[in-house]
C-alpha positions in Angstrom: 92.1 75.2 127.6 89.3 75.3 124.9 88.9 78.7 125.0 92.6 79.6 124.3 93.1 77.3 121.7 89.8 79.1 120.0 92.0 82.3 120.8 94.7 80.8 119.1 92.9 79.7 116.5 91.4 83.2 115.6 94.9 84.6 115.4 96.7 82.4 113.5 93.8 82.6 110.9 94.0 86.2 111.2 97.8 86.0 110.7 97.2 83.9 107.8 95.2 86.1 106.4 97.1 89.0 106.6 100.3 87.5 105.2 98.5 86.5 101.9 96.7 89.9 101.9 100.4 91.5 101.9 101.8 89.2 99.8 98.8 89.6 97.1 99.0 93.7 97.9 102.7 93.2 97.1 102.6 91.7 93.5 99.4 93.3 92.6 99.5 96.7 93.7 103.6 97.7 94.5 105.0 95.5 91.5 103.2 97.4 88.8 103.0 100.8 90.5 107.4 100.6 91.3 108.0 99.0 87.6 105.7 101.9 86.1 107.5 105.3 87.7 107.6 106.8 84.1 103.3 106.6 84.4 103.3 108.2 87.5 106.1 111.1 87.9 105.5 111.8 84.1 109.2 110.6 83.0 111.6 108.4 83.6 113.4 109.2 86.7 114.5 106.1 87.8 115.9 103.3 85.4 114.5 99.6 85.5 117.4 98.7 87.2 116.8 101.2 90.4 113.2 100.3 90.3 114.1 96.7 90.9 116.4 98.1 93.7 113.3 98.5 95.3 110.9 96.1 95.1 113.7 94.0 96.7 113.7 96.2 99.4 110.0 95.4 99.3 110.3 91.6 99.1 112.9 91.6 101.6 110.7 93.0 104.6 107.8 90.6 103.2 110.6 87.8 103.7 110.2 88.8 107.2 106.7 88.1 107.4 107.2 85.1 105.9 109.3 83.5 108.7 107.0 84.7 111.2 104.2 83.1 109.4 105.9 79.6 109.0 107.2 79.9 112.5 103.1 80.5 113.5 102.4 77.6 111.1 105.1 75.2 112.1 103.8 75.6 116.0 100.2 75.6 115.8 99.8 72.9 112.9 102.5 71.0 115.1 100.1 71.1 118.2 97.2 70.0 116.2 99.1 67.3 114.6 100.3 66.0 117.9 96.5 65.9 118.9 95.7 64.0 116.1 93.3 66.5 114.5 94.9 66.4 110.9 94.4 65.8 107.4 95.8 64.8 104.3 95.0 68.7 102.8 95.9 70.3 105.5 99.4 68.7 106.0 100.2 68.9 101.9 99.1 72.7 102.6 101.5 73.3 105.4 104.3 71.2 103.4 103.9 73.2 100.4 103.6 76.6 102.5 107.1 75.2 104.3 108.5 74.5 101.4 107.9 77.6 99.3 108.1 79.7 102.2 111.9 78.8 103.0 112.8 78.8 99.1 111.5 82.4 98.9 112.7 84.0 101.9 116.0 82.3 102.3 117.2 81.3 98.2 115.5 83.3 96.4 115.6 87.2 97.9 119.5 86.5 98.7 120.2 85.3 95.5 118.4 87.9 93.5 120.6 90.5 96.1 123.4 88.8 95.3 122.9 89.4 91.6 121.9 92.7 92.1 125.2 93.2 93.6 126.9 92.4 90.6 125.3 95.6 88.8 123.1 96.5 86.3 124.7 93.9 83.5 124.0 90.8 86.3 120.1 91.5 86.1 119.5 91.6 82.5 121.6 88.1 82.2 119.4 85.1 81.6 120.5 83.6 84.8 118.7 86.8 86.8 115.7 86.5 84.8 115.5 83.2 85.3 115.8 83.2 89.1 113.2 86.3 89.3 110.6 84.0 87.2 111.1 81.0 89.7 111.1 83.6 92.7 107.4 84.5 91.2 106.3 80.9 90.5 107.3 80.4 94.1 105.6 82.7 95.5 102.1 81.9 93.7 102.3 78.5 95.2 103.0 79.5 98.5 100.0 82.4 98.2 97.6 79.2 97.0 99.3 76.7 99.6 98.7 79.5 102.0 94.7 80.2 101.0 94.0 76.4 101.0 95.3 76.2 105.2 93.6 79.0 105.7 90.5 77.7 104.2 90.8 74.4 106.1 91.4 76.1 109.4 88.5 78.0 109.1 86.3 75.2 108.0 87.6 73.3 110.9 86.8 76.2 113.8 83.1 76.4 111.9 82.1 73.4 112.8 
């Protein structure tokens, strides 16, 4: 059974990995590249408004990830809590990565869709703006909650 759960181990820190890889690639590279069109095609082809169009788009698919990742989380962090191998930083970690996950995937991206529904007057309201700076807040702590359970995983299979 050792052997699997070493297995196991290796891809959920892999998985881990790769969802705050894409979730960092997201906001670092395809934020300022989709919000910057007029840099790129030499004029302004697509309004603010389209270009948020589609980093939503974006953010929605990584909304995707995101379940899979606490669905990963919730079953392997489950197992080792049922074995009794846990600690406090570990379970804060998985809390806040739970907690931050959800609120992204399943308030946030709907709600800023649902705005984005009501047109191009509906995202330059404070409410909008509001929700899209919470939505980024958000994700930051679920990036760092994300890094720190990672970390402690991997400290954990070192030893």
């Amino acid at each position: 059974m050792k052997k699997y759960f070493k297995i196991a181990t290796m891809a959920y820190l892999i998985l881990l990995g790769v969802m705050l890889g894409a979730g960092l690639y997201a906001g670092i590279v395809v934020a300022p590249v989709t919000f910057h069109t007029q840099q790129w095609l030499g004029s302004d082809v697509l309004s603010r408004y389209e270009e948020g169009l589609i980093m939503t788009e974006n953010f929605l698919r990584l909304s995707y990830l995101v379940d899979v990742v606490l669905v990963a989380i919730f079953l392997y962090e489950g197992y080792k809590y049922k074995k009794f191998e846990r600690d406090t930083i570990t379970q804060v970690a998985t809390f806040i990565v739970f907690a931050t996950g959800l609120l992204f995937a399943h308030y946030y991206i709907p709600d800023i869709i649902n705005m984005q529904m009501g047109g191009e007057a509906m995202t330059q309201s404070q409410a909008f703006v509001n929700t899209h700076k919470g939505s980024e807040i958000n994700f930051k702590l679920f990036s760092l909650a994300l890094l720190v359970l990672m970390v402690r995983n991997m400290q954990k299979a070192c030893k």
